[in-house]
PLY file of the C-alpha trace (Angstrom):
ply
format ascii 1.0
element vertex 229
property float x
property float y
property float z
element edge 228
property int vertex1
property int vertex2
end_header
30.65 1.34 -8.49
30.91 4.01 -11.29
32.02 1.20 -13.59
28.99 -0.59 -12.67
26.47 2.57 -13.73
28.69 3.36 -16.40
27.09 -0.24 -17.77
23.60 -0.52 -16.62
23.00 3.11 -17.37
23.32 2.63 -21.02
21.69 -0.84 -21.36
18.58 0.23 -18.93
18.38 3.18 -21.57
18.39 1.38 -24.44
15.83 -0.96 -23.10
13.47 1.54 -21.97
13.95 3.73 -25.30
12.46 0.64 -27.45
10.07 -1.24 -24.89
6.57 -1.04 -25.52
5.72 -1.74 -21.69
8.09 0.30 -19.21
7.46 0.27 -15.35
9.13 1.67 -12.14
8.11 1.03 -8.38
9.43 1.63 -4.90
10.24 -1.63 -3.04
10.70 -3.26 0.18
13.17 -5.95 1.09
13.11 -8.44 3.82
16.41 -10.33 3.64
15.83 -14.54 3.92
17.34 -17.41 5.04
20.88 -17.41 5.93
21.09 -13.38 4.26
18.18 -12.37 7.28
20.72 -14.14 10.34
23.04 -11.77 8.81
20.68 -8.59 8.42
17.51 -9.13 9.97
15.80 -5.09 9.03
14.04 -4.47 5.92
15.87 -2.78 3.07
14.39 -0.22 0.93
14.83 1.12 -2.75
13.67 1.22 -6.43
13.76 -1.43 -9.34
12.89 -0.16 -13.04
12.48 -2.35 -16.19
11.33 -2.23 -19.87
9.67 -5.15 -22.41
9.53 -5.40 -26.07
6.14 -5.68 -26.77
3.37 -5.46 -24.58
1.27 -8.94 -23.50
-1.82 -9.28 -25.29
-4.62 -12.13 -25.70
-2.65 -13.16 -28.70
1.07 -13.22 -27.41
0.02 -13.21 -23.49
4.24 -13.25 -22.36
7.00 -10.23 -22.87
10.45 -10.40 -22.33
12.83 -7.69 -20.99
15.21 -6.74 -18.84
14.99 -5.46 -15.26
17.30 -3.37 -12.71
16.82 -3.02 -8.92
18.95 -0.99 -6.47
18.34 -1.91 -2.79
20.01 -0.45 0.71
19.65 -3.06 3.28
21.87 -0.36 5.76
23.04 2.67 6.34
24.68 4.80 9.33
25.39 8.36 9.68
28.35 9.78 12.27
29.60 13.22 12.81
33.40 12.72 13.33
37.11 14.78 13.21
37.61 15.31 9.37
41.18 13.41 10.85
43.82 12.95 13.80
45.73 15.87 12.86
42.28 18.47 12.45
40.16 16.77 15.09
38.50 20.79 15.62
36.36 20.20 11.95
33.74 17.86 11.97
32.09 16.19 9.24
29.49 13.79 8.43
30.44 9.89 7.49
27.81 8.28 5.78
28.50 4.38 4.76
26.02 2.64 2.89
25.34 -1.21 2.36
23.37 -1.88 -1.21
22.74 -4.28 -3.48
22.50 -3.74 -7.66
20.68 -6.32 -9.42
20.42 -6.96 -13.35
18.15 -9.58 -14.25
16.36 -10.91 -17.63
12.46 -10.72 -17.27
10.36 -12.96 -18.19
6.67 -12.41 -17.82
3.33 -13.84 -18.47
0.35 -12.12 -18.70
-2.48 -13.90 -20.09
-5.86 -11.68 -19.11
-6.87 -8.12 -20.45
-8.77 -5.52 -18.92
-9.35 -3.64 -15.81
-7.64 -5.79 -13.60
-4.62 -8.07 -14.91
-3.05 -10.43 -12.61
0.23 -11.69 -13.81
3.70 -13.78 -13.27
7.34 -13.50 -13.91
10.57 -15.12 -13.84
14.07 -13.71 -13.41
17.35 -14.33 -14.17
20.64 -12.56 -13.44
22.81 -11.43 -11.35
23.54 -9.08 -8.07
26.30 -6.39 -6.86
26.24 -6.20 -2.87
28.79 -3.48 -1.79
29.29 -1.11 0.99
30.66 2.45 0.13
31.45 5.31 2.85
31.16 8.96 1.88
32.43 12.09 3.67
30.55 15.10 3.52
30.76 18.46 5.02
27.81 20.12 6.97
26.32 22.48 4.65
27.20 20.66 1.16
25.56 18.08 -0.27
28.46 16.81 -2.45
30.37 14.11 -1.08
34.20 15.67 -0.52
35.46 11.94 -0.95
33.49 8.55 -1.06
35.18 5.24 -1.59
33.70 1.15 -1.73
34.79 -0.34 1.50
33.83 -4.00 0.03
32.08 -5.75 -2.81
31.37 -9.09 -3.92
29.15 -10.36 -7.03
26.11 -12.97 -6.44
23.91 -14.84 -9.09
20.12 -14.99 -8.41
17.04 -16.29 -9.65
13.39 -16.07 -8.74
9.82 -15.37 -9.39
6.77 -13.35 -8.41
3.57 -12.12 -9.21
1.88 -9.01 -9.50
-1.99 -7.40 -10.06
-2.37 -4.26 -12.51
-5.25 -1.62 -11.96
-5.79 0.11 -14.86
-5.80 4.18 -14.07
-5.61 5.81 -17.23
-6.11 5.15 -20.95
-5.14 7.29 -24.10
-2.51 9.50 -22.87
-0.40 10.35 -25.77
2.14 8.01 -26.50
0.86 6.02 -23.71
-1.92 3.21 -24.76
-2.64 2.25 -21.10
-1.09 3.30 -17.99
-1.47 0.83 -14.66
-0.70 0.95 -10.86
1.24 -2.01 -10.21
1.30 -4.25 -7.11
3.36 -7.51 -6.87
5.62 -9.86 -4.81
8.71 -11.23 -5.97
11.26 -13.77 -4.37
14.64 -14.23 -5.37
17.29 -16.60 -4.85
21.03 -15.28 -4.76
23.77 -17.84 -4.68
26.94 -17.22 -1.81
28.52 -13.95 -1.50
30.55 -12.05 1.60
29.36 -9.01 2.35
29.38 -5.83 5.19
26.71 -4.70 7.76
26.00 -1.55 9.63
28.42 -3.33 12.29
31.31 -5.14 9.98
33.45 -2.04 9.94
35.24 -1.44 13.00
37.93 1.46 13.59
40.12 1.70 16.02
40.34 5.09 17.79
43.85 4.80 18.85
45.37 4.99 15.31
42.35 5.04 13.03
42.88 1.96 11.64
40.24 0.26 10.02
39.10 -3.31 10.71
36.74 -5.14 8.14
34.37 -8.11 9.83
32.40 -9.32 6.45
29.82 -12.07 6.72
29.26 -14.88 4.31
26.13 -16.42 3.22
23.51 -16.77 0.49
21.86 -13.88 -0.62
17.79 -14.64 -0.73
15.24 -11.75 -0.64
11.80 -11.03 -0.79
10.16 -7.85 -2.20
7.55 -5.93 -2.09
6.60 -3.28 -5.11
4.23 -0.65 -5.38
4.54 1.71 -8.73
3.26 2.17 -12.35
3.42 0.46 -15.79
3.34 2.27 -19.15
1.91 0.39 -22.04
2.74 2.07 -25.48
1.15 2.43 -28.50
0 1
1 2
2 3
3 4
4 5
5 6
6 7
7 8
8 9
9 10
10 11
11 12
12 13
13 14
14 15
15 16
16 17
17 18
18 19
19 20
20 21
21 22
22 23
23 24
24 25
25 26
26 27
27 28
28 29
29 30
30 31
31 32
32 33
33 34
34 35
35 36
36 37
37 38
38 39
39 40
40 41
41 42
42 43
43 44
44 45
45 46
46 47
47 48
48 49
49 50
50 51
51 52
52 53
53 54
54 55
55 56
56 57
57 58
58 59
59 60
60 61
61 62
62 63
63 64
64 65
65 66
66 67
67 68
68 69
69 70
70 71
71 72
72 73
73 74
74 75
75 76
76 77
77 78
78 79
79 80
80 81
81 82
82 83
83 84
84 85
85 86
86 87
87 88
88 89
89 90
90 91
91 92
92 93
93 94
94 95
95 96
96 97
97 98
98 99
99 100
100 101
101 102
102 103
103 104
104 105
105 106
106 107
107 108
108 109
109 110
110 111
111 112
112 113
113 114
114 115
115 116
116 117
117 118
118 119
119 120
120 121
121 122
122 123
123 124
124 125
125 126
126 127
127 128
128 129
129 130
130 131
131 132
132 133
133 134
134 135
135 136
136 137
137 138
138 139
139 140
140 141
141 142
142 143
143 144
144 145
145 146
146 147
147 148
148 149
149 150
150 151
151 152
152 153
153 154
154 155
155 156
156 157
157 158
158 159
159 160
160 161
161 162
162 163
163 164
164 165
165 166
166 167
167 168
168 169
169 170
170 171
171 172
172 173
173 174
174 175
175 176
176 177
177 178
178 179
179 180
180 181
181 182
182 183
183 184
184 185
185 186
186 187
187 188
188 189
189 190
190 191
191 192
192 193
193 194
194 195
195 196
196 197
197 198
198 199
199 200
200 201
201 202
202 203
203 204
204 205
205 206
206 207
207 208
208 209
209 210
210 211
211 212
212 213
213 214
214 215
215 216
216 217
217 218
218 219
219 220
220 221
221 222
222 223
223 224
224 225
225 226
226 227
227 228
């Protein structure tokens, strides 16, 4: 996982630094298909992206790149930091989340007020589950580690309705609250749920029960777009 941010860190800078639209919202997830047999609870999370120019009457598409991060489960258990100190307790957090990197693609061909529009995406998903230990009163994890991972491809599409809020703000031409939709299709993967790790109490072993499946979603986004000057 810190290889991962080590990579989209940088290039989700970069992109933001020279787009001339930049947007972040807070998202829902409802898992489809074969993925929602597997998890059927909504996930929730954040998904960020920058374009390099901003659509206009004259060039009414942008181009761009956009990154999600999803958490479609998570449990929290107060257990014996181990066999041999069973009188400490500590809290076991394990997390199941998806990463997605995708190319945008967007079309927006009206101006004003209101601006409906549609996009395209293409890229790529990490699904993983990691488990962190954490003492009572700190908030840094004293050891984490990624139980499983896999890597999925995905597509899709949605579309979305700007409200224009503000205008002028400095460096910022036009600022909008963004609503939209988006579906995406993500090929096979094997992955964990809250119940695919199983340990046994006996000897603490740890059994691993991953399910296997396609990877669709469908999101919901409510947050802002910055168009620059």
């Amino acid at each position: 996982m810190k290889k991962l941010i080590g990579f989209v860190i940088p290039l989700l800078f970069s992109s933001v630094v020279f787009a001339q639209t930049a947007g972040g919202s807070f998202m829902i997830g409802s898992p489809q298909g074969e993925f929602r047999s597997n998890v059927d609870r909504l996930g929730f999370g954040v998904q960020v992206y920058g374009t390099l120019w901003s659509p206009s009457k004259e060039r009414p598409f942008t181009v761009g790149l956009n990154v999600g991060y999803l958490i479609y489960g998570m449990r929290t258990e107060r257990r014996p930091f181990s066999l041999t100190i069973p009188d400490v307790n500590v809290d076991v957090t394990r997390t199941n989340s998806l990463v997605n990197l995708h190319a945008l693609f967007q079309l927006s061909p009206f101006t004003g007020t209101v601006r409906p529009y549609v996009e395209g995406v293409f890229g790529g998903a990490y699904i993983f589950t990691e488990t962190e230990v954490k003492s009572y009163y700190q908030s840094t994890p004293i050891a984490s580690t990624t139980n499983y991972s896999d890597f999925t491809w995905s597509y899709g599409a949605g579309g979305g309705i700007l409200f224009r809020v503000a205008q002028d703000l400095g460096d910022v031409k036009t600022l909008y609250l963004d609503l939209k939709a988006r579906y995406t299709y993500g090929t096979e993967a094997e992955y964990l749920t809250e119940n695919g790790i199983v340990i046994n109490p006996a000897d603490g072993r740890v059994y691993y029960f991953p399910k296997k499946s396609k990877t669709d979603l469908l999101t919901f986004h409510i947050g802002v777009v910055a168009y620059f000057n």
